[in-house]
matplotlib code that plots the C-alpha trace (Angstrom):
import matplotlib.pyplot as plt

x = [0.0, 2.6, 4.8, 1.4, 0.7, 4.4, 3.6, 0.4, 1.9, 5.3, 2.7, 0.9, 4.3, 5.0, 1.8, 1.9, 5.5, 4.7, 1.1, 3.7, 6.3, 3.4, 2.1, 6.0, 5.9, 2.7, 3.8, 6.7, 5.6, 2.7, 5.4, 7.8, 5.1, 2.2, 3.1, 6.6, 5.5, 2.5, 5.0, 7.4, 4.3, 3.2, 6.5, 7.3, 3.7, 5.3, 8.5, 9.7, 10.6, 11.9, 13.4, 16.7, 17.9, 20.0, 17.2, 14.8, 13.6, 11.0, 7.5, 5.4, 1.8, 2.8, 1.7, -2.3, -2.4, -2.1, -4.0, -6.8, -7.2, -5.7, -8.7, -7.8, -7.3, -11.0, -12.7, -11.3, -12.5, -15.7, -15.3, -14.8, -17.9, -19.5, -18.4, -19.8, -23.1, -23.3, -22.1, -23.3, -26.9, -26.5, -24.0, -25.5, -28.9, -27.6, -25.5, -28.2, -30.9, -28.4, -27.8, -31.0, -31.3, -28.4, -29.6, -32.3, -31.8, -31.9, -29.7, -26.1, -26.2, -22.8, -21.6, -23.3, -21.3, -18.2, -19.0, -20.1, -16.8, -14.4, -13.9, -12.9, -10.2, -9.1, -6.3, -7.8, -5.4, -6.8, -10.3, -10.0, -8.1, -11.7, -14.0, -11.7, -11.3, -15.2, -16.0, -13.5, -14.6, -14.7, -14.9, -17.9, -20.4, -20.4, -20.6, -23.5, -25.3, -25.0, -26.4, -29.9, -30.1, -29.9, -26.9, -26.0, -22.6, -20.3, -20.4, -17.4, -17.3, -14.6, -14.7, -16.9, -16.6, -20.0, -20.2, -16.4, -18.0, -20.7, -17.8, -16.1, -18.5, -19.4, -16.3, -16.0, -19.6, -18.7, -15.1, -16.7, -20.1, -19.5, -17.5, -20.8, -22.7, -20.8, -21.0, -24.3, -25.2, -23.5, -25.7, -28.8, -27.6, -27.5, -31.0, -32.5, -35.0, -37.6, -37.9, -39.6, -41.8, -43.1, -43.4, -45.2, -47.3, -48.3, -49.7, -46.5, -45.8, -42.1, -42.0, -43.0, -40.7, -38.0, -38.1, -39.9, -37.1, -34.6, -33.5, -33.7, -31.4, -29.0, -28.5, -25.6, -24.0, -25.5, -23.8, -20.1, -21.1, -21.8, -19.2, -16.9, -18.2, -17.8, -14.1, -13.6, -15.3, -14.2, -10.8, -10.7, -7.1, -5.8, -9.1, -9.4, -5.5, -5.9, -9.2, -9.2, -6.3, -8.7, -9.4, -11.4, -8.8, -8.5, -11.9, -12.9, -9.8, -10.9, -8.9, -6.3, -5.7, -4.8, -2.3, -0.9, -0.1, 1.0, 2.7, 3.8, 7.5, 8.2, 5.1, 5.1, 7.4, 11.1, 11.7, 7.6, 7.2, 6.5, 5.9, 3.0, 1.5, 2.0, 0.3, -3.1, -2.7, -2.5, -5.9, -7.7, -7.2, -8.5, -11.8, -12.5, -11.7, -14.1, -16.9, -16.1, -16.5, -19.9, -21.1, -20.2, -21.9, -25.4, -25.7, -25.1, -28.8, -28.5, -26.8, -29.9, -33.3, -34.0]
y = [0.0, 2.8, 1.5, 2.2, 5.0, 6.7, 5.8, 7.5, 11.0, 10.8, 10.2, 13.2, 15.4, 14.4, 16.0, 19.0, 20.0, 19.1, 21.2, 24.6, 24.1, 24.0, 27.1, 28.6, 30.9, 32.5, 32.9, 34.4, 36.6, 38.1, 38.5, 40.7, 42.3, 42.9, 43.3, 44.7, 47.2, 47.9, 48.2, 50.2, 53.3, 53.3, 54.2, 56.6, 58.4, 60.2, 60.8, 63.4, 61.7, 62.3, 59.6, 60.9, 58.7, 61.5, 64.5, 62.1, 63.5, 62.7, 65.0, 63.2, 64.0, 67.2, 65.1, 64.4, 67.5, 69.0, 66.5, 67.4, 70.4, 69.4, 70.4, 68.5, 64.9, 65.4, 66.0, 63.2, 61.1, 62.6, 61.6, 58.1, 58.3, 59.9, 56.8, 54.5, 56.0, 56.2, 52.1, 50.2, 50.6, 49.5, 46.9, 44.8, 44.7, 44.2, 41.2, 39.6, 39.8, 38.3, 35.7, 34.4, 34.5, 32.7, 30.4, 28.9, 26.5, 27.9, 27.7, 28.9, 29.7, 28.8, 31.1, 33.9, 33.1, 33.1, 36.6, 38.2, 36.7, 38.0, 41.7, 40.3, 38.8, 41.5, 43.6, 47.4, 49.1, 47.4, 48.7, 52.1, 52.5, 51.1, 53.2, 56.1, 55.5, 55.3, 58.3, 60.3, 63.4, 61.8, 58.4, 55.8, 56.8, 60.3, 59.0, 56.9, 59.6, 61.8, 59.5, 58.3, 62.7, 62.7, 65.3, 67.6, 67.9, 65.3, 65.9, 66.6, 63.5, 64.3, 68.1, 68.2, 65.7, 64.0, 63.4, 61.9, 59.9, 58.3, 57.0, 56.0, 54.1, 52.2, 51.1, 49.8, 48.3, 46.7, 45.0, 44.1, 42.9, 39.5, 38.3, 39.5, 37.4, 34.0, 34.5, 35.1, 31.9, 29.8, 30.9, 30.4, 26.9, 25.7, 26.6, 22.9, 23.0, 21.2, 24.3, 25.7, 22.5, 23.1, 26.6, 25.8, 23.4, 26.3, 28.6, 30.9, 33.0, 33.9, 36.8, 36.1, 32.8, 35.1, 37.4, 34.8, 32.4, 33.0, 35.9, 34.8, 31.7, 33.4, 36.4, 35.4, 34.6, 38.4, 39.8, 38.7, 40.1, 43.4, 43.6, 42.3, 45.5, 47.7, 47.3, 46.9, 50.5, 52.2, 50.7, 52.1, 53.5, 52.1, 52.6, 56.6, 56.7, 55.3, 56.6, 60.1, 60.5, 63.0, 64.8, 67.7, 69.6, 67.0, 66.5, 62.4, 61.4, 59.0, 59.1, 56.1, 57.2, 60.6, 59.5, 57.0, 59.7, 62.7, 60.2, 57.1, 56.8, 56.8, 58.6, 61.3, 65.0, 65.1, 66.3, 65.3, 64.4, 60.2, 60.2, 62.7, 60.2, 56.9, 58.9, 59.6, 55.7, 55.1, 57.4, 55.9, 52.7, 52.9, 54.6, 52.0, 49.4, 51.3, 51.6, 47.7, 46.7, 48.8, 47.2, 43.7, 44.8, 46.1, 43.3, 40.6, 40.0, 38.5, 35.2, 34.3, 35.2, 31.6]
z = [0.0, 1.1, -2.8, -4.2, -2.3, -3.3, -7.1, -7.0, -5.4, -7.8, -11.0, -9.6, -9.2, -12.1, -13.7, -11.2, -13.3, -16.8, -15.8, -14.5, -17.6, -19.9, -17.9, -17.6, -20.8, -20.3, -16.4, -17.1, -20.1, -17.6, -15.3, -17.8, -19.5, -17.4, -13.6, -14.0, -16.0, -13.8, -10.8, -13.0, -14.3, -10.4, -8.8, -11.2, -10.4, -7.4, -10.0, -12.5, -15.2, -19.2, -19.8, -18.3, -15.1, -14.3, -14.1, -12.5, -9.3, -6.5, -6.3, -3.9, -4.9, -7.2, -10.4, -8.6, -7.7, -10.9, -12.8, -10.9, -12.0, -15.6, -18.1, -21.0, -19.2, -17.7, -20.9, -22.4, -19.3, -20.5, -24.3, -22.8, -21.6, -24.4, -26.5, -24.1, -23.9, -27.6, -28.4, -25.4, -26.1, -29.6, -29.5, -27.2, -28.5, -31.8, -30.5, -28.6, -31.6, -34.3, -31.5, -31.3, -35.1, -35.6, -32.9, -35.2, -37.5, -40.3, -44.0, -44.2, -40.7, -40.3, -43.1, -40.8, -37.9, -39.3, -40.8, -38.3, -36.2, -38.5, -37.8, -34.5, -36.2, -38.2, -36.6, -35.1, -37.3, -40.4, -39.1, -38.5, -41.7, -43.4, -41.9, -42.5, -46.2, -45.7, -44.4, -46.2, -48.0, -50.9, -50.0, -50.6, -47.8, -49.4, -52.4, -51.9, -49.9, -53.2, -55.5, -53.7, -53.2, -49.0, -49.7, -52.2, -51.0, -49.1, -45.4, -43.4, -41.3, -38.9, -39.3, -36.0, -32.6, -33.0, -36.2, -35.5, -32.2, -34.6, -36.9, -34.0, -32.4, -36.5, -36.6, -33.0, -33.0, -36.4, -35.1, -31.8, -32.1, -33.9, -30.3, -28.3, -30.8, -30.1, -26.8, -26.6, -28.9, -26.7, -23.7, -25.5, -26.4, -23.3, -22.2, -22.0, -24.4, -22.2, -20.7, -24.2, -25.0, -21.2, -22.4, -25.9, -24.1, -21.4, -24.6, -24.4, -27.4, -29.1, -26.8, -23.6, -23.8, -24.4, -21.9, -19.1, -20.3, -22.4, -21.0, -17.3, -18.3, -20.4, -17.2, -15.5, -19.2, -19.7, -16.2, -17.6, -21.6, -20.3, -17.9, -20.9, -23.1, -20.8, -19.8, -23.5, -24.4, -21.9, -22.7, -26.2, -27.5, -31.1, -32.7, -31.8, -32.6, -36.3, -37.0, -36.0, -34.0, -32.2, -34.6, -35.0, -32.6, -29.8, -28.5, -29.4, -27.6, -24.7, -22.0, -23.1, -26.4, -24.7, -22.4, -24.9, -27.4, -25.2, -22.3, -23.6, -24.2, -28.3, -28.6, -26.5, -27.5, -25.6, -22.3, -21.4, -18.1, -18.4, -14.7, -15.4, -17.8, -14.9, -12.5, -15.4, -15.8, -12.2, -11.7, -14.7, -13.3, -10.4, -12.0, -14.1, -11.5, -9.6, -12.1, -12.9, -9.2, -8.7, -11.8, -10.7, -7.0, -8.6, -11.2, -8.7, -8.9, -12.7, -11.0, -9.2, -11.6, -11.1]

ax = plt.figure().add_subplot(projection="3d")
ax.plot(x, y, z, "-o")
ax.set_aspect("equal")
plt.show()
């Protein structure tokens, strides 16, 4: 028994290191890339810093204090939640109706899935240079606006910030939705389908089955979706970079794509204070960490509907 007992726990070692060398590069690589870095922009927060070891100096809480009162980072807080106001009550919808569409059987449903999955797959950059070949003065949404006679002359897309915000949140919608989609489908597929015979016996029409069913099964699916969209929006750098770079005059810059471009080192001018740019990071994070955690706190409900 103890032979037996000693083969058993060395077989088990034995998977326990194969398990942690398999797991060793992605370890490591969050290690390198993820928390160092994440230690490295919160020290420096209470730091001047240009990039020069040598004119580095402490400032204990000199770089809050004057972000609070620092105009331009606050309105493009604001623009990030502009953009989320303007895509969250579309996209999800949208994702949710194609969903159950694409949840019936129906022909070249597969097809479907696959296209509306691939903008997903298709790098940001790739995206926002679409949508901005698009909406280019003289580009094919002008055009095609011209010729059914809703404009007589091509509109200005990004010449003014919500007009800019509206192609903004097309593009993002369009690149984003498709994930949302699968996601959803996969939570309607697991609602055991007893549950709509009982429901078909009982009289119940498509709609009430869907919202006295469907959506009560699918909720705590729902809970993590949302939450999902919502650190993605709010998240939102590369596409505002490409797309509009934010354009007209600043003002469709969320709050990332700000700091990235003013703060980030390779991006930002000389001599720019980096540890300026940690300490926006640093008070962004926590924010959206904030707004993440009351979210997760008021939606707890959606885990027990039934």
């Amino acid at each position: 028994m103890k032979q037996k007992a000693k083969r058993t726990l060395s077989r088990t070692s034995k998977n326990e290191l194969q398990a942690y060398l398999m797991l060793s590069p992605q370890i490591i690589g969050f290690l390198l890339f993820s928390i160092y870095p994440l230690i490295w922009a919160i020290r420096l927060s209470w730091y001047f810093y240009n990039g020069i070891d040598a004119q580095t100096r402490f400032t204990g809480w000199e770089n809050f204090i004057k972000l609070f009162a620092d105009e331009t980072y606050w309105k493009a807080l604001g623009n990030t939640f502009l953009f989320f106001v303007m895509k969250f009550p579309f996209e999800i919808p949208l994702a949710l109706f194609l969903a159950v569409l694409l949840s019936k059987k129906l022909k070249g449903v597969g097809f479907f899935r696959t296209m509306y999955y691939m903008p997903h797959v298709i790098s940001v950059a790739i995206t926002a240079l679409v949508f901005s070949n698009m909406f280019s003065y003289f580009g094919f949404i002008n055009g095609w606006l011209e010729k059914i006679h809703l404009i007589d002359i091509p509109i200005e897309w990004f010449g003014e910030k919500f007009r800019s915000m509206f192609v903004l949140v097309l593009a993002d919608t369009w690149r984003s939705f498709g994930v949302n989609v699968m996601y959803f489908m996969a939570a309607i597929q697991n609602v055991p389908q007893d549950v709509y015979e009982a429901a078909k016996i009982d009289g119940a029409g498509r709609f009430t089955t869907f919202f006295r069913i469907t959506l009560p099964l699918i909720a705590p699916v729902m809970q993590v979706i949302l939450m999902l969209s919502i650190i993605g929006t709010l998240g939102t750098n590369e596409l505002v970079l490409v797309l509009t770079n934010g354009a007209p005059g600043g003002t469709t810059h969320t709050v990332k794509s700000y700091i990235f471009q003013n703060y980030a080192p390779g991006m930002a001018e000389m001599n720019i204070n980096i540890g300026y740019g940690c300490a926006m990071s640093l008070v962004t994070g926590l924010i959206l960490a904030g707004i993440t955690m009351t979210y997760m706190k008021i939606s707890e409900k959606m885990k027990n509907i039934y």
